[in-house]
C-alpha positions, -999 to 999 in steps of 0.1 A, spaced: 0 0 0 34 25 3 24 43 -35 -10 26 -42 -24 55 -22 -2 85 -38 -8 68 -71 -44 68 -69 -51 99 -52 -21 112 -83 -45 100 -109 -77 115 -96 -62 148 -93 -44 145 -130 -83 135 -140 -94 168 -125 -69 190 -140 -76 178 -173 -112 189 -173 -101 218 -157 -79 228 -187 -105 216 -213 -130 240 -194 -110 267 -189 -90 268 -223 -129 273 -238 -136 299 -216 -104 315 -222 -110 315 -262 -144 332 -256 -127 369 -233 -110 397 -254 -73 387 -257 -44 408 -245 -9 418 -251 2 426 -218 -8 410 -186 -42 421 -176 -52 406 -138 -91 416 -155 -91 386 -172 -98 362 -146 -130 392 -137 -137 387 -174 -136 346 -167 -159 349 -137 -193 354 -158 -185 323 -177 -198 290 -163 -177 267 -183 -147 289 -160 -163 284 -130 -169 252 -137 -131 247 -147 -123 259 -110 -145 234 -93 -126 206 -110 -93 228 -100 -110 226 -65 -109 187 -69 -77 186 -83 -61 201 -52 -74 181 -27 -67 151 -47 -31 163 -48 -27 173 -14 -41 143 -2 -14 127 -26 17 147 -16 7 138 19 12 98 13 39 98 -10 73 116 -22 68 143 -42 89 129 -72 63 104 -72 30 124 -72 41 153 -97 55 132 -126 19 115 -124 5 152 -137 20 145 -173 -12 120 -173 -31 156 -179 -29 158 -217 -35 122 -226 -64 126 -200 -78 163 -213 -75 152 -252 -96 123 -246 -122 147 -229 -120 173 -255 -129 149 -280 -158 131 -263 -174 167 -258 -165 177 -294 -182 138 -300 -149 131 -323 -129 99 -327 -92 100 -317 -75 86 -350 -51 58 -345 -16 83 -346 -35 101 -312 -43 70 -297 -4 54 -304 7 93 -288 -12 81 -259 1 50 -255 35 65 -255 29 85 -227 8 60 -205 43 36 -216 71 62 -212 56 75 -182 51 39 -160 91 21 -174 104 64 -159 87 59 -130 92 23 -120 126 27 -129 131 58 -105 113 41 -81 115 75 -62 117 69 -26 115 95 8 92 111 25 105 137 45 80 160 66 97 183 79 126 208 53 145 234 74 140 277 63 173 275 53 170 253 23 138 267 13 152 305 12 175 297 -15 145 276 -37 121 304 -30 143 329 -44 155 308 -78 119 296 -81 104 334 -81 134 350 -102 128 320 -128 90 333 -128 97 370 -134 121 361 -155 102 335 -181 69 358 -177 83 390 -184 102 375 -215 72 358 -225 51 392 -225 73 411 -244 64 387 -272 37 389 -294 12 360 -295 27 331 -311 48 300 -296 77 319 -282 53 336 -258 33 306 -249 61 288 -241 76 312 -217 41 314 -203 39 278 -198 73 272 -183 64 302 -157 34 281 -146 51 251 -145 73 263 -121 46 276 -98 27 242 -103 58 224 -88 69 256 -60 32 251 -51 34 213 -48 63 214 -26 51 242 -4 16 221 -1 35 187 9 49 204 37 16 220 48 -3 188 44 21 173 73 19 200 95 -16 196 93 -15 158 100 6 164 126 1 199 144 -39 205 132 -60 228 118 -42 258 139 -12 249 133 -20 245 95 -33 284 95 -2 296 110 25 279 94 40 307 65 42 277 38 4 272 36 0 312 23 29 306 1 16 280 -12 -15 296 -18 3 325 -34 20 306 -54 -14 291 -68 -29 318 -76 -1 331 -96 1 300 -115 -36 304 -121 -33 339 -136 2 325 -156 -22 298 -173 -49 318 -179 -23 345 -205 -6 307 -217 -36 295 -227 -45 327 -247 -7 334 -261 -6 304 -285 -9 273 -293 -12 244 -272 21 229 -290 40 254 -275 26 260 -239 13 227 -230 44 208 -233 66 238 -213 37 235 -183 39 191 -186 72 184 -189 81 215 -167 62 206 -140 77 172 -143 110 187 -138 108 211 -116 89 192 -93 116 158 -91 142 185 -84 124 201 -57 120 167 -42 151 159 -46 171 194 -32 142 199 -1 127 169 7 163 144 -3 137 118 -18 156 90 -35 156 81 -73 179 55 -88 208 54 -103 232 34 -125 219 10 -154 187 25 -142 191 57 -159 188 37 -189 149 25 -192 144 63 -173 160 78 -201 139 58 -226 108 61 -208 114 101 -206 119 104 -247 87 82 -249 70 106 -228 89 140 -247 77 125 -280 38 117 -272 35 148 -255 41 167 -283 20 151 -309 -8 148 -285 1 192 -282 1 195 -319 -32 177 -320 -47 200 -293 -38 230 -317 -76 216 -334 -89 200 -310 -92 227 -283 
């Protein structure tokens, strides 16, 4: 039962996202677009259901994850996430009532593959509760300059890939800060309570961090294609997150011959992603 719980708790969260992004990527298509960034758009967003709809299944999502993060290691639980695009272009298409053709379904596959040989290969291990202030100072800071940095790149550019890429890797990066920050809350929760939960400074960063990553997807999903942004915000997260787990919470991945079906199970996952992002181009 060690990752049957993570796992499962993983999938339904990944499950959640995916609507979430199918929901909110329609609602985004249907608000005046905008060069710069404009905090309006999420006021414009709130007086269309299929958005509010999008954030309950965000609501979801996040329990689902924290419940996750709390029961397993963190390199575990995030990698899970890159489930989302398989997951939201099978639900784009059944509410669009179109068949996947057979190169979708193989793009699919390759994930589903790629992503299970990475993972059981890794076999990431660890579950550290507690991370000291003084190895989250130096995260916080390379986290947030990486965000300002990507975002205010991205903005400069006009709509196209360039800028949805930057968009998406910005948000990746608050998806995993937000992850990590959330694992640590969830424990102090199990273990000190609902006050001490309120009063720790990682559960308002964590929100913070959310809701930045909120607003980041919302511009990333109206600056281009999904080809560009979706794969910065999968694989990112992906990323991101494994390192997090393994410079704060020294979770355990392994090494040697190892790397070998990781490596192939990572190029399985790099090339389904973005044919199942190039789809999503028509699809969404």
């Amino acid at each position: 039962m060690g990752v049957v719980l993570p796992v499962l708790f993983s999938l339904c969260a990944a499950f959640s996202n995916a609507l979430a992004t199918v929901l909110q990527r329609r609602a985004a298509l249907t608000v005046p677009q905008s060069d710069s960034f404009r905090p309006g758009l999420v006021l414009d967003l709130l007086r269309r259901p299929l958005w509010l709809a999008g954030i309950l299944a965000v609501i979801v999502a996040g329990v689902g994850q924290a419940a996750a993060l709390a029961t397993g290691p963190l390199a575990l639980v995030q990698p899970l996430f890159v489930l989302e695009l398989p997951l939201a272009l099978l639900i784009a298409s059944l509410l669009a009532r179109e068949r996947l053709p057979v190169r979708l379904w193989a793009a699919v596959a390759a994930v589903v593959a790629g992503l299970g040989a990475a993972l059981v290969a890794a076999s990431p291990a660890g579950n550290r509760t507690h991370v000291e202030i003084d190895r989250w100072v130096p995260v916080l800071v390379a986290c947030a300059g990486a965000v300002v940095v990507l975002a205010a790149v991205g903005l400069r550019r006009p709509p196209g890939r360039a800028r949805a890429a930057c968009l998406g890797a910005a948000t990746a990066v608050c998806y995993a800060l937000t992850a990590a920050l959330m694992k640590t809350s969830m424990h102090i929760l199990d273990e000190g309570g609902l006050v001490a939960f309120l009063t720790t400074w990682q559960t308002y960063a964590f929100a913070a961090a959310g809701v930045a990553a909120l607003l980041l997807l919302e511009h990333a999903m109206q600056g281009g294609p999904l080809v560009a942004s979706q794969p910065a915000l999968t694989l990112g997260d992906a990323t991101v997150s494994l390192a997090l787990g393994v410079l704060l919470y020294e979770e355990h991945v392994r090494s040697g011959w190892w790397l070998l079906p990781q490596l192939a199970g990572i190029a399985l996952i790099v090339t389904g992603v973005f044919a199942l992002a190039r789809s999503g181009v028509s699809s969404s």
